[in-house]
N, C-alpha and C positions, 0 to 999 in steps of 0.2 A: 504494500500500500504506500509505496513511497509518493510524496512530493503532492498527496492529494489534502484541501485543503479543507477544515475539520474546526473543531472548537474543545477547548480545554474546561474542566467543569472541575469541583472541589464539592466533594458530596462527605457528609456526616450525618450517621445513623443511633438509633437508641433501636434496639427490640428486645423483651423482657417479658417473660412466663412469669405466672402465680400462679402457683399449685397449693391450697390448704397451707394459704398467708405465709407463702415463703418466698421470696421470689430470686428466678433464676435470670438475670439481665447480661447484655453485651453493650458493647457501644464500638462502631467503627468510622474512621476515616477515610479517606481514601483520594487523590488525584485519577481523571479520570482523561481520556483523548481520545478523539472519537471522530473517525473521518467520514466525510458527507458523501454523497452519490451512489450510485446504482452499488455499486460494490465497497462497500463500506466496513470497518473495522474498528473496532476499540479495544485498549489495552488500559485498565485500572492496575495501580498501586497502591494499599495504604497497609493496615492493619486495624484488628481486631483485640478488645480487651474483654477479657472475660473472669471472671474470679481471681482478679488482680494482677493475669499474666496479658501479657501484651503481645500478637502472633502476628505477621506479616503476614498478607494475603494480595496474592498477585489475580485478575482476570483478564483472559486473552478471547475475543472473540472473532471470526472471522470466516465469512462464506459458508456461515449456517452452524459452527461450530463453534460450542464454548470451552473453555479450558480453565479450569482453576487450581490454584497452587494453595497450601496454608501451610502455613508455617516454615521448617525450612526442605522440606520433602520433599522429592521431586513430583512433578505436573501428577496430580494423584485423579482428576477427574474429568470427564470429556465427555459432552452431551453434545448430542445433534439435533438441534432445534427442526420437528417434522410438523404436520399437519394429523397427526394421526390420533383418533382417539385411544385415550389412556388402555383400555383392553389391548391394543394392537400393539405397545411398548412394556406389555410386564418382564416381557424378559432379558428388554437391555440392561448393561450394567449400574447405569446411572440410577436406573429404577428400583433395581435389586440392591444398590447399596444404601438407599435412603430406606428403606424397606427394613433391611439386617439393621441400620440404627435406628430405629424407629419401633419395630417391634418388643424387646426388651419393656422398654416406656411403656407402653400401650397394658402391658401380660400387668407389668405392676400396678396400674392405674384400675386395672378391671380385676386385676386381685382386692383391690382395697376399697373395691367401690365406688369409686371417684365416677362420679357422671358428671358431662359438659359442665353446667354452671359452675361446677365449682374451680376450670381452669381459665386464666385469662391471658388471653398475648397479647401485648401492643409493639407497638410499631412507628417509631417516629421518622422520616429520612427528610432531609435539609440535602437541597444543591445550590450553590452559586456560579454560574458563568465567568470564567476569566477573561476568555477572548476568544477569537479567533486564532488561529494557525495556518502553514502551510509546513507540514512534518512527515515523518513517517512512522507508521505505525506497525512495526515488524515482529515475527514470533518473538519471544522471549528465546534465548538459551536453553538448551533444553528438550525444547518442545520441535525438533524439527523432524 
């Protein structure tokens, strides 16, 4: 995506569970750059704080394909953004790994009783606009 011209943003997040008045929160940062036209690409920077540790998280997107890094591990996730309903994807990876972290939660929430009201998630995200550019937005290291 070299030399095509795009717009640089600075986004900051809050999102945070309450489970039975306990709550589990994050907050992240992140630089973000993001090129315009028919064939378009962004690649985010910041990190993520969570129970007082602070991770680095990288996002690569580009010609249909997401990629994300956290922490310092190499490129650990790869989605392809389809049209398909959810039945038609249970068995890519990206599906099957939100699924393996997610089930655990669920077995103890329905061991203990816990029905909907009593979880809450909010969600706050803040962007501001830098400017404009004329850059390149290229894989990360890594990822080629």
């Amino acid at each position: 995506m070299a030399g095509h011209k795009g717009w640089t943003f600075t986004v900051k997040g809050r999102e945070g569970l309450v489970l039975r008045g306990q709550e589990n929160a994050a907050t992240y940062t992140a630089t973000v750059r993001r090129t315009t036209g028919d064939s378009w690409a962004l690649h985010s920077t910041g990190s993520a704080l969570s129970k007082g540790v602070r991770k680095p998280e990288e996002i690569y997107v580009a010609d249909g394909t997401a990629y994300v890094k956290k922490g310092t591990v190499a490129w650990e996730l790869r989605a392809r953004t389809t049209t398909a309903p959810l039945t038609g994807v249970r068995d890519r990876g990206v599906v099957q790994k939100a699924l393996r972290e997610l089930a655990p939660t669920l077995r103890q929430l329905r061991t203990a009783g816990v029905t909907a009201p009593e979880i809450r998630y909010e969600q706050d995200v803040t962007e501001r606009t830098l400017g404009t550019y004329v850059g390149t937005v290229a894989r990360p290291e890594g990822l080629r």
